[in-house]
N, C-alpha and C positions, 0 to 999 in steps of 0.2 A: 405931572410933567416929569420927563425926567430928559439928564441933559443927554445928546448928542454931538459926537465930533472928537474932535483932541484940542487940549486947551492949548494957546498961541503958541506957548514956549515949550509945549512937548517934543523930548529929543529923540525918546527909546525907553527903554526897561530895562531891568538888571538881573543879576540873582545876587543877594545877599545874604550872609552870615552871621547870626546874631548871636553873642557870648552872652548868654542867659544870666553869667555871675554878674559882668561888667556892665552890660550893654555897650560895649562895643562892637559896632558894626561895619565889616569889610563888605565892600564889593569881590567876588568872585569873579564875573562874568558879565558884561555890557555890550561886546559885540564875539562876533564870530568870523574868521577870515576877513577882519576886516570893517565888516557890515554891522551896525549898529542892530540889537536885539529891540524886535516891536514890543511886544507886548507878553511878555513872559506869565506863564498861567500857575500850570500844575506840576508837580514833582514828587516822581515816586526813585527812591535809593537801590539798587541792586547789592549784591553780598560783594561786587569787586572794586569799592572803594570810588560810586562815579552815581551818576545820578542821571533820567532821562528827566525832561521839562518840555512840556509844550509853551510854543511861543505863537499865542492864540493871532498875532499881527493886528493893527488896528483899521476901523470904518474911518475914511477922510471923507474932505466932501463931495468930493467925485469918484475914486475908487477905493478899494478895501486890497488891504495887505494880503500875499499868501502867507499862510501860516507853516510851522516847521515843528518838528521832531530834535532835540538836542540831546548830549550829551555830553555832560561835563563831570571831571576827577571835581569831587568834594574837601583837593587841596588846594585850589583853584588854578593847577598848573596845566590842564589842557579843556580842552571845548572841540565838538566836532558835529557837524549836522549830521545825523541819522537818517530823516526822513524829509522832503519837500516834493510838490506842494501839498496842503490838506489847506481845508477850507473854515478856517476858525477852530483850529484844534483846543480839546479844553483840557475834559478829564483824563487821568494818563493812570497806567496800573500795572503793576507784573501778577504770571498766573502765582500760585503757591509755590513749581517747582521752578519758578524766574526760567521758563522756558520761551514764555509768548510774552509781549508787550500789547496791553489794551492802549487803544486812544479813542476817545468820544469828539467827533465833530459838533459842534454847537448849532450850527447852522440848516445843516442839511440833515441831521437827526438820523447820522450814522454812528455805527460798532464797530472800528475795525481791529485788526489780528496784525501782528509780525511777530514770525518765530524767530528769537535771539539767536547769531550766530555767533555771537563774543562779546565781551563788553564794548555797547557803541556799535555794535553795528547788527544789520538783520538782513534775514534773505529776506526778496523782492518777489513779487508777483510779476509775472509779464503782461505788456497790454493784453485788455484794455482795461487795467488795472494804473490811475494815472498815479496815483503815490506810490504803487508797490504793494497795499495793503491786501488781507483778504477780509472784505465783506462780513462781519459778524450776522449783522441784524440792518435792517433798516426801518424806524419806527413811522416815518412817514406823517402827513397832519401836518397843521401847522403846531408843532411843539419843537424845544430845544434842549441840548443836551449840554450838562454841564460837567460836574467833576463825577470821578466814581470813586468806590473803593472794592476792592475784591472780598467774597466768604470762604472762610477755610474750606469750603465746598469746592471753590473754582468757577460758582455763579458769579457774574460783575453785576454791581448794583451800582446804577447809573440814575446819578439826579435828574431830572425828566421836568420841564420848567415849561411853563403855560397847562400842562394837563396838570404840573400841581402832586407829580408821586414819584418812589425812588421805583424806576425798572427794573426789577432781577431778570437779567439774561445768564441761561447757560453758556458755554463757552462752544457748544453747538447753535446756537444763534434761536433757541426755543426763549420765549417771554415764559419763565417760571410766575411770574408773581408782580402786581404792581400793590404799592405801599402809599397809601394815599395820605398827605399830607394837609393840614388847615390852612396852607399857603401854596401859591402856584408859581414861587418860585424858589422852590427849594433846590438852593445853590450847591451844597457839598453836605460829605456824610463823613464822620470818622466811629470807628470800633473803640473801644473802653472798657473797664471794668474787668474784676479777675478772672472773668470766661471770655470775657470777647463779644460780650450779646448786646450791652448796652451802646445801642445807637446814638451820636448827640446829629441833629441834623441844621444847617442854618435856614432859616427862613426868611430871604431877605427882601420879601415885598415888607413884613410886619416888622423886621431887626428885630427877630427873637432867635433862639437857640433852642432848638427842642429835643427832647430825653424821651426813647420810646426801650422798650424789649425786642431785640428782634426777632426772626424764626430760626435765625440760624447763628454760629460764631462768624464774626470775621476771622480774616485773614492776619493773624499777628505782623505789621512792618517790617523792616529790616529798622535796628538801633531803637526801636519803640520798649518804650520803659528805662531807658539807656541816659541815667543825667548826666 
């Protein structure tokens, strides 16, 4: 069983701050223009001092949130919506050259693209594109998509949940490669180790953490290794 809904006293989500010496913890950001943030997911840093997050929105018992694209300065002095609607956004990623911004929808087991046009903001596709995005991939099935992370290649390896494997897509929307995992719901993947190959991936039907080689380096973060 697992549970559904939001428990009574759910208000929103946050993005918070954590001083790894102190543990002390600030809040950053809880609403935007106003609006309380649903459900804050994924976070990837860019080089200009700000950070994109998706805010996956949450399932109530009659309808589901849309979900949003954010952007927020990492001194928690501004915030500004980037992208709406998307449909349960999760995983979020920039390419190597922080040119294009990946987003993984959970739901409908899309890849989408925006080309960065400045920190915080992106050009837009036109209808009948309803978020603005372009279309990577669409994997189709019933499977879902969760976090990703990008390879120094500029493949995005997208966690891929009921089939159970991480998906390398090219950035032309080719499936390079599927990574099969001993759980079918592997949530998120991070890069490691002094080349960049050691995959830790989470497994969270079994709450394990697993350590594989992978084929390729990742993509070094922005501030990773950075205490």
């Amino acid at each position: 069983m697992r549970p559904v809904g939001l428990a009574a006293d759910y208000s929103g989500g946050s993005i918070q701050r954590v001083d790894i010496a102190t543990g002390n913890v600030t809040t950053l950001y809880d609403r935007c223009d106003g609006r309380r943030l649903s459900g804050p997911n994924d976070i990837v840093f860019d080089n200009q001092g700000g950070f994109y997050f998706t805010d996956t929105g949450r399932a109530r018992e009659f309808h589901r949130d849309h979900g949003a694209i954010y952007y927020g300065k990492a001194d928690g002095s501004s915030i500004k919506r980037v992208v709406f609607p998307l449909l349960a956004p999760n995983g979020i990623g920039l390419s190597p050259d922080l040119s294009t911004l990946y987003v993984a929808e959970m739901e409908t087991a899309r890849l989408w693209s925006y080309t960065i046009a400045g920190p915080g903001a992106v050009h837009r596709m036109p209808f009948p594109s309803q978020n603005g995005g372009e279309l990577i991939i669409g994997l189709g099935g019933f499977q879902r998509l969760d976090s990703l992370k990008i390879a120094a290649s500029g493949n995005i390896c997208v966690s891929t949940l009921v089939t159970g494997c991480i998906t390398v897509v090219s950035p032309r929307g080719e499936v390079v490669d599927q990574v099969w995992m001993p759980d079918i719901y592997p949530t998120n993947l991070g890069f490691a180790g002094q080349d960049l190959q050691d995959a830790f991936v989470t497994l969270s039907l079994t709450g394990q953490i697993g350590r594989l080689r992978w084929p390729e380096k990742g993509l070094r973060l922005q501030h990773q290794g950075v205490a």
